[in-house]
C-alpha positions as MATLAB code, in Angstrom:
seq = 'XXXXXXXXXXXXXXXXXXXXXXXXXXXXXXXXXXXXXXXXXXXXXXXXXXXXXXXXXXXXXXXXXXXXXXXXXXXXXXXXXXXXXXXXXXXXXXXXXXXXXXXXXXXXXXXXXXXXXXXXXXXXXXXXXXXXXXXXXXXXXXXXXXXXXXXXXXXXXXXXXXXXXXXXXXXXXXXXXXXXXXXXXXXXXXXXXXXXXXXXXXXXXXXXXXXXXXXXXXXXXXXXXXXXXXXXXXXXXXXXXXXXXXXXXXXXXXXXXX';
ca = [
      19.801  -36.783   37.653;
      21.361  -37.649   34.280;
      20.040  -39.589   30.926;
      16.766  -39.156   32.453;
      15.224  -39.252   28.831;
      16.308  -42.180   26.795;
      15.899  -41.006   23.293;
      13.944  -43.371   20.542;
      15.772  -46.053   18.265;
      14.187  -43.810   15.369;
      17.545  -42.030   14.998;
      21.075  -42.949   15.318;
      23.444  -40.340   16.130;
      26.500  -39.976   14.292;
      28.818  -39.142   16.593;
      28.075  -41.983   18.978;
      29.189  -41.405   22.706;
      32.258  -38.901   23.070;
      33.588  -36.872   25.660;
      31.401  -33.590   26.317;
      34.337  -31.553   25.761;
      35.924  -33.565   22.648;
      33.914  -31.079   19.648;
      34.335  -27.716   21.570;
      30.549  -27.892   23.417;
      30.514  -27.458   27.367;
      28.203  -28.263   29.278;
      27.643  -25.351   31.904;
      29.575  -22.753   29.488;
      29.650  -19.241   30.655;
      29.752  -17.593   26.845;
      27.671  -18.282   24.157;
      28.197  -21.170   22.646;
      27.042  -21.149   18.715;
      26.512  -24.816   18.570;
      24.121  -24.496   21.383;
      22.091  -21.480   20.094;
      21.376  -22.946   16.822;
      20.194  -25.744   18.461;
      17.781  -23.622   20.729;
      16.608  -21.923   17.757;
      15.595  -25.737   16.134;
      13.584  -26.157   19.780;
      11.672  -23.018   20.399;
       9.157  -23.669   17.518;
       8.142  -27.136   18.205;
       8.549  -26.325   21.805;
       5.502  -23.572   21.558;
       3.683  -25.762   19.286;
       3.489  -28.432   21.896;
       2.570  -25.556   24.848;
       5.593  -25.536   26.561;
       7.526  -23.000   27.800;
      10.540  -22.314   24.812;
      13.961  -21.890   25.571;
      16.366  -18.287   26.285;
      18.626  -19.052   22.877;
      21.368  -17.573   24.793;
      23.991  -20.552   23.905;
      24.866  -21.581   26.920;
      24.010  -25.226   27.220;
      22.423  -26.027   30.541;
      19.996  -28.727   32.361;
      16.421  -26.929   30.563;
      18.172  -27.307   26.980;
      19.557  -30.857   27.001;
      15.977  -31.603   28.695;
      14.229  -29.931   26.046;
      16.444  -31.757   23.226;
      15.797  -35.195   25.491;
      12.007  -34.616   25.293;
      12.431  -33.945   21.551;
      13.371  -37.227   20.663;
       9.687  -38.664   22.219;
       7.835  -36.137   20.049;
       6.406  -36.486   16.415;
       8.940  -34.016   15.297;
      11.512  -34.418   11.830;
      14.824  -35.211   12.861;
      15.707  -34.939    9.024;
      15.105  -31.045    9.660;
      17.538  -30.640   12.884;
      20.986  -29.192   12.165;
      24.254  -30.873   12.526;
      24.976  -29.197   15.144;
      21.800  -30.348   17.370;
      23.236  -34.061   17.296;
      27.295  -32.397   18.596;
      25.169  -31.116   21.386;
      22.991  -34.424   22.503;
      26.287  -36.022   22.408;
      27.432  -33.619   25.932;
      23.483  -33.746   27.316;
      23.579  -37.524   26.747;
      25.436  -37.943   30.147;
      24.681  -34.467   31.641;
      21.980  -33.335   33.867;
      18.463  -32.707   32.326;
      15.187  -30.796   33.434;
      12.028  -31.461   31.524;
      10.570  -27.981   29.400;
       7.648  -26.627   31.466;
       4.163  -26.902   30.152;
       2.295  -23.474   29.776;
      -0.282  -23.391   32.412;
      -3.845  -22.610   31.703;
      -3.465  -19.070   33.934;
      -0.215  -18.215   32.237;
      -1.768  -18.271   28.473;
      -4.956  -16.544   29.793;
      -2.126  -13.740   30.756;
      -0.741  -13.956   27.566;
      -3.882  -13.290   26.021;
      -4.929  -10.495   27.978;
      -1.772   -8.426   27.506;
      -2.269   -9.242   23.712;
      -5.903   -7.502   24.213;
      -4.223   -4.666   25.742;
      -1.724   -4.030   23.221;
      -4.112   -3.847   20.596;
      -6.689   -1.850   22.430;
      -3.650    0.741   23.093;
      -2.858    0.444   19.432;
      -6.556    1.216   18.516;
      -8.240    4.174   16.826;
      -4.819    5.637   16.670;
      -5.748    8.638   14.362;
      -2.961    8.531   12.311;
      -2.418    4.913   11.796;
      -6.687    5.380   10.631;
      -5.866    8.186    8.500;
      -3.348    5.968    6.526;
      -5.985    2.990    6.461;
      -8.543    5.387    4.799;
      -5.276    6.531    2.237;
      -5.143    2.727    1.492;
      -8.574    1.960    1.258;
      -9.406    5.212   -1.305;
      -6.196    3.497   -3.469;
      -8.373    0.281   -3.787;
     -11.704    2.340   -4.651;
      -9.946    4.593   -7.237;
      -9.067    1.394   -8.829;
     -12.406   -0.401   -8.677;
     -14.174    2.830  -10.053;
     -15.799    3.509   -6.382;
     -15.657    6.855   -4.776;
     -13.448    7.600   -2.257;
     -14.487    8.100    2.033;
     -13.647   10.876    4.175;
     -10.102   10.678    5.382;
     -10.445   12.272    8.961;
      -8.583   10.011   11.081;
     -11.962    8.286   12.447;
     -13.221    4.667   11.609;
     -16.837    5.242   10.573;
     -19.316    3.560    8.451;
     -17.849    4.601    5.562;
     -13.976    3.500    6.626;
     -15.702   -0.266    7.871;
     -17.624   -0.319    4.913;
     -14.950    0.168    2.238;
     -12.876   -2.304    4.106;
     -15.776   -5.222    3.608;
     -16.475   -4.004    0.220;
     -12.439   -4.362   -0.656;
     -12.615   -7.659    0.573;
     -15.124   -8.615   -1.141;
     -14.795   -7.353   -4.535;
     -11.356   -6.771   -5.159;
      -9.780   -9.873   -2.923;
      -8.106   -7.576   -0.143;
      -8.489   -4.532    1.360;
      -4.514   -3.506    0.708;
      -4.263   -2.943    4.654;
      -0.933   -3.424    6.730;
      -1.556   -5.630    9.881;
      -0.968   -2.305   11.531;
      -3.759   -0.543   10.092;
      -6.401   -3.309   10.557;
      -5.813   -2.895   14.048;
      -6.568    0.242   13.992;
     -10.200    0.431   12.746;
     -10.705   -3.545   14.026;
     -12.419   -2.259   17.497;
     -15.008   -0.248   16.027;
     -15.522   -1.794   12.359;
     -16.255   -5.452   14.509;
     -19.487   -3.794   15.880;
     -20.002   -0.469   14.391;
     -22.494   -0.134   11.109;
     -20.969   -0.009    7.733;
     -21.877    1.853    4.655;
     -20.705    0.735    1.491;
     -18.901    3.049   -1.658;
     -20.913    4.436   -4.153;
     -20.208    4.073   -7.664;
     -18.224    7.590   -9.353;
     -20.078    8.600  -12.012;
     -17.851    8.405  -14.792;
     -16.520   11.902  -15.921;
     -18.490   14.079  -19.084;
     -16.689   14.131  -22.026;
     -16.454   17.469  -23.526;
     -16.631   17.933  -27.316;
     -12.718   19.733  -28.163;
     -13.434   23.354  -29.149;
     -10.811   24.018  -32.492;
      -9.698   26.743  -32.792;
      -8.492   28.040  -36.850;
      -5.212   29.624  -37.432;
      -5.178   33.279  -38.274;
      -4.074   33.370  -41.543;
      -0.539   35.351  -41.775;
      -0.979   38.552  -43.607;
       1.457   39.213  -46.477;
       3.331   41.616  -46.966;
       2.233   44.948  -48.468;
       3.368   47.017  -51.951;
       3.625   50.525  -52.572;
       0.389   52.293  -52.161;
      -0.233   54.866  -55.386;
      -2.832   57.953  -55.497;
      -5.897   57.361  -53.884;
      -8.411   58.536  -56.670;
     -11.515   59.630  -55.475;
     -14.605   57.210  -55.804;
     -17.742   58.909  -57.656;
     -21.275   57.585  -56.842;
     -23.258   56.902  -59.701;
     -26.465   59.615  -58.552;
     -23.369   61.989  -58.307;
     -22.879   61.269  -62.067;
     -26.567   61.209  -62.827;
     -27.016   64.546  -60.945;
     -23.995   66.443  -62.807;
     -25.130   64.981  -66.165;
     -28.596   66.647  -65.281;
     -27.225   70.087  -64.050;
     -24.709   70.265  -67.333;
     -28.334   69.315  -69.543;
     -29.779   72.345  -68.380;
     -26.966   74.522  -68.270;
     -26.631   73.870  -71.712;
     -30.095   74.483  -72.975;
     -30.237   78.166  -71.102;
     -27.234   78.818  -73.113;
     -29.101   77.948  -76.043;
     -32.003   79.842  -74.869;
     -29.829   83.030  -74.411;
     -27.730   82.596  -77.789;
     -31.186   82.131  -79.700;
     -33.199   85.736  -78.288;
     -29.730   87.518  -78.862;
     -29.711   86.841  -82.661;
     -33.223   87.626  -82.519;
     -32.594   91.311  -81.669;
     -34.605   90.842  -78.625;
];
């Protein structure tokens, strides 16, 4: 079936009709076609958005990518935004065949889904991905003045509850996506304790110290002369006092004949 899709009056195309072959694009190409693959890549987006099934941006043009760029046309999407190279390739699916883009089914997103809970249950509690989340989260309380938690590779109370208290008080918790994952099972249902304020630390009153004063330098020494106590004096003045009056003593019964 060809032209199955008759595309709005909303756009003109500024090419008009040409032959498929006339600017280089093929339909049914065997190599990858750059023209084609950027115009994939415009698809896939609006494609998903919509729930249906995107496109393998291989660029090779086929039936599913001039159906998806038919089915485009009937969709609230901005034409403005499309590259130059999207309206070269309408120009060749214009008059080539055209399958519709498949709708996601119901069962195939439920799939989806599950696969995406068992990736991140796999990714889970992975004790060093933790251990880095508790890192981050003790950067955030240092800064906030709040002690830091354990780091021990386990999401506890205190790990869940620093994470809450981050968010709330300082506007994030300074996690990678990676690392949320990681404590996410058991931090959605487990109890939480929050940080504890650090006591700010005692300031100690300086201990100075004085210099040592330099000694300078020392003169000739002369004779030492000895040092005499005053009761030595006193006691040698005495002894000489009566020394003296014996003599007298003596002298005076001499000239007395006696």
């Amino acid at each position: 079936m060809h032209g199955i899709f008759t595309p709005p009056n909303k756009i003109a195309h500024p090419l008009g009709a040409v032959h498929r072959s006339a600017l280089g694009v093929v339909f049914g190409n065997t190599t990858s076609d750059s023209k084609v693959k950027e115009t994939q890549n415009f698809l896939n987006p609006h494609l998903k958005r919509l729930g249906y099934v995107q496109l393998d941006p291989d660029g090779k043009l086929g039936k599913a990518t001039c159906g998806a760029q038919a089915w485009s046309f009937a969709q609230d999407i901005d034409m403005n935004a499309a590259p130059f190279s999207f309206f070269e390739v309408w120009n060749v699916c214009a008059s080539s065949s055209q399958s519709p883009p498949t709708p996601i089914t119901a069962a195939a997103k439920s799939s989806d889904y599950q696969v995406a809970v068992q990736t991140l249950q796999a990714k889970a509690g992975d004790p060093v991905v933790v251990t880095a989340a508790q890192q981050a989260l003790n950067v955030g309380l240092k800064a906030m003045g709040m002690c830091a938690i354990g780091v021990d590779g386990s999401a506890g109370p205190e790990t869940c509850g620093a994470q809450v208290w981050l968010i709330a008080n300082a506007g994030g918790d300074g996690l990678t996506q990676a690392q949320r994952d990681a404590i996410y099972p058991k931090c959605s249902v487990g109890e939480k304790t929050a940080p504890g304020k650090c006591p700010a630390p005692s300031t100690l009153t300086p201990i100075v110290v004085e210099p040592v004063p330099t000694p300078g330098p020392i003169g000739p020494v002369g004779p030492v002369k000895p040092k005499i106590s005053a009761a030595t004096m006193v006691a040698g003045v005495g002894i000489a006092a009566v020394f003296a009056a014996a003599w007298h003593f003596y002298a005076q019964k001499k000239a007395g004949g006696g």
